[in-house]
N, C-alpha and C positions, 0 to 999 in steps of 0.2 A: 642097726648100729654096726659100724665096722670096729670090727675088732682083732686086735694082735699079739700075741706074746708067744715069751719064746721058754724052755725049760732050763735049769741049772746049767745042764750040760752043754747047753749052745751058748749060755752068753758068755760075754767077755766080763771083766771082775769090775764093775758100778759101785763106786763107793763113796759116802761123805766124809765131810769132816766133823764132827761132833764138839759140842761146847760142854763142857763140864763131866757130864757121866761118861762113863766106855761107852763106846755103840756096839749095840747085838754084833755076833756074829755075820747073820745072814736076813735078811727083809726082802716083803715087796713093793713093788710101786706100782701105781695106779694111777692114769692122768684121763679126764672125761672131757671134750670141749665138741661145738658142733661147728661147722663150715657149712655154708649154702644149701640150711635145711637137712644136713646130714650128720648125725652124732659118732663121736670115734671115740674109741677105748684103748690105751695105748696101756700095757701089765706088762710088766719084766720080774723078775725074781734075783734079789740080787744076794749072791753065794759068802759076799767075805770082805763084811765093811768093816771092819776092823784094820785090815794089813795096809788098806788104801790109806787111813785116815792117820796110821802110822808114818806111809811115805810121805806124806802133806803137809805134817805141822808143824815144818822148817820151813814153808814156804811163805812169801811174803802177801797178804791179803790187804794191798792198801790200793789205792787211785794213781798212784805215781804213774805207776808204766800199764796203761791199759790193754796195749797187744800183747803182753806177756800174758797174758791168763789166755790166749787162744790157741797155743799149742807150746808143746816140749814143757810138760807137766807129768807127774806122776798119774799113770792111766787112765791117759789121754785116748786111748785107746777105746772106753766108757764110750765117750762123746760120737766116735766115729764108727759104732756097733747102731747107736742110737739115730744116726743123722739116716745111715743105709737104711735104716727098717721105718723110718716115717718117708725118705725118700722113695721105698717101694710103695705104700700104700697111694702115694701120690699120682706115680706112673699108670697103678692098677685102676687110679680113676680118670686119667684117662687129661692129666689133671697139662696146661702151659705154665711158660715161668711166672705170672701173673697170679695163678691160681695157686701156684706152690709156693708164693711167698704170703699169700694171704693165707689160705691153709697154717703154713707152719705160724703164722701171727698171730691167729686164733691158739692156737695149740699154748705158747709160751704164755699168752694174755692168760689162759684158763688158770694156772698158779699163782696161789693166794698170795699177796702183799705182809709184808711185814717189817715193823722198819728194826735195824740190825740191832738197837739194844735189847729189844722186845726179842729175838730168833738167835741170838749169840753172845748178848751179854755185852756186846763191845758197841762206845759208840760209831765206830767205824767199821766194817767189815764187806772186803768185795769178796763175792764167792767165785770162785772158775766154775765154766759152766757144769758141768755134772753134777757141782755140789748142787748147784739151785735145783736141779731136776732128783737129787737122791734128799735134799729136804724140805722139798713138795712147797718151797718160801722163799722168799728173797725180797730185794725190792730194786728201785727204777736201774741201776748197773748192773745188775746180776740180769737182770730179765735179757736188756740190751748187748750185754755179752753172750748171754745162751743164744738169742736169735743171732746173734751178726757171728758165732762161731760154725752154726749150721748152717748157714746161709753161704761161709767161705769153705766149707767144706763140699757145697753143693755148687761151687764155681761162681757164683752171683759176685758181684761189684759191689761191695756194701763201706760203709763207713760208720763210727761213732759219732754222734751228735751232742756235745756237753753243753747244753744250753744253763744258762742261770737255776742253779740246784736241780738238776735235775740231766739223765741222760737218755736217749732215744739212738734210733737207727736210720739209719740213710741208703736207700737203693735206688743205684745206679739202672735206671728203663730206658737209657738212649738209646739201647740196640735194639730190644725188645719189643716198646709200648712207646711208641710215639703219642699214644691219647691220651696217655697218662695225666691225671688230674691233682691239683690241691697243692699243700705245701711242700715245696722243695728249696734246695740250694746247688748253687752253680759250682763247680768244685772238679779242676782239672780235665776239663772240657767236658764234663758230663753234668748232669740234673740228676741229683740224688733226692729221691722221697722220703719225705719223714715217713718215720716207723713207729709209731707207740707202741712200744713192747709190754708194759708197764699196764698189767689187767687193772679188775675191778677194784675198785677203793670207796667206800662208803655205801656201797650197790649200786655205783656207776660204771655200768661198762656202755661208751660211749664209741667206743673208736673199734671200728672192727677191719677198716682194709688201709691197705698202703696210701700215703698222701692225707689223710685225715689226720689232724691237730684234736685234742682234748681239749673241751670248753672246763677253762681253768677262773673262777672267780677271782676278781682282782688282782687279774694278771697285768705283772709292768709288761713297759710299752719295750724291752728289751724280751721278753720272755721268751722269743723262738731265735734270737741272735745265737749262734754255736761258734764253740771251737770246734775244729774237722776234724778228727783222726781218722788217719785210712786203715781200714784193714785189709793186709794182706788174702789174697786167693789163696785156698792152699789147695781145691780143688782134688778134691779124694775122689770124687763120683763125678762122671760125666755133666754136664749141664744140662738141666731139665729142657 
């Protein structure tokens, strides 16, 4: 099993936002997923959720403007301590861009589903990525924001994909992966793959790599029609 974490003193301050009760002081996290026969253990310790979850809950958690939750947010910094440290284990194996965007697909799939009245109380609630990863929950936008924020962090060409209730990820393999297989869309001279971010749900996990569609029961004949949003690069670390 590959395994990583780091101690109080190195990390940068990970913090949620909480619905109803105070949130502890200080927590850890723990996330378990496997890639190509190989299990990874991704532990961080986070020192001081409370101060975060205080700078946050002015901020606006709705669908309106979906690039706003991907950077200039209160400790946004979180996300970009997190993107480095699964970016290195990637390197350490050794891993192309192909690999490092399946890798991290798995990684975001492995976080339980829940839908936001069940996890927040609200019927509406989009989380900025960190939240979903400091409350181990979210559902199909939050998953799709955490990938497509790591994803622009790590230089990749990715896009939002808002298909009829529901939202996915789109990566851009024109440069890359010419072999590139399954569903995509044509979108400002490149071919962006669908991304199911959006893990297990009923003990279906069905979709495990880039270009795979979820077999969805009486799905309309519009079901993979999208609106595009592009996301910005913001390119913190080199491209894999």
């Amino acid at each position: 099993m590959t395994g990583f974490s780091r101690s109080a003193a190195a990390l940068i301050a990970l913090l949620p936002v909480f619905a109803g009760a105070s949130p502890p002081e200080a927590a850890d996290r723990f996330f378990e997923w496997s890639y190509k026969g190989k299990a990874h253990r991704f532990a961080f310790h986070v020192p001081n959720f409370r101060s975060c979850q205080e700078a946050i809950k002015d901020f606006p958690h709705d669908w309106e403007e979906p690039v706003r939750y991907l950077s200039n947010y209160p400790c946004e910094e979180s996300l970009v301590w997190i993107a480095g440290e699964l970016r290195d284990v990637g390197r350490d194996l050794g891993y192309g861009r192909a690999d490092f965007a399946n890798f991290l697909l798995n990684f975001v799939r492995s976080i339980p589903y829940a839908y936001d009245k069940d996890s927040t109380g609200r019927p509406d609630y989009t989380r900025y990525p960190y939240e979903t990863l400091l409350d181990r929950t979210g559902d199909c936008e939050d998953f799709a924001l955490l990938y497509s924020a790591i994803l622009s962090h790590w230089c990749f060409d990715v896009v939002l994909l808002n298909t009829p209730g529901h939202v996915a990820v789109g990566i851009n393999t024109k440069t890359w992966n010419e072999n590139a297989s399954g569903t995509y869309y044509d979108f400002n001279d490149g071919k962006y793959y669908y991304c199911e971010a959006t893990g297990c749900r009923n003990g279906r996990c069905d979709v495990t790599r880039i270009g795979e569609t979820p077999e969805i029961e009486n799905a309309a004949e519009n079901q993979y029609e999208a609106r595009i949003i592009d996301v910005p690069r913001i390119c913190t670390f080199p491209s894999p």
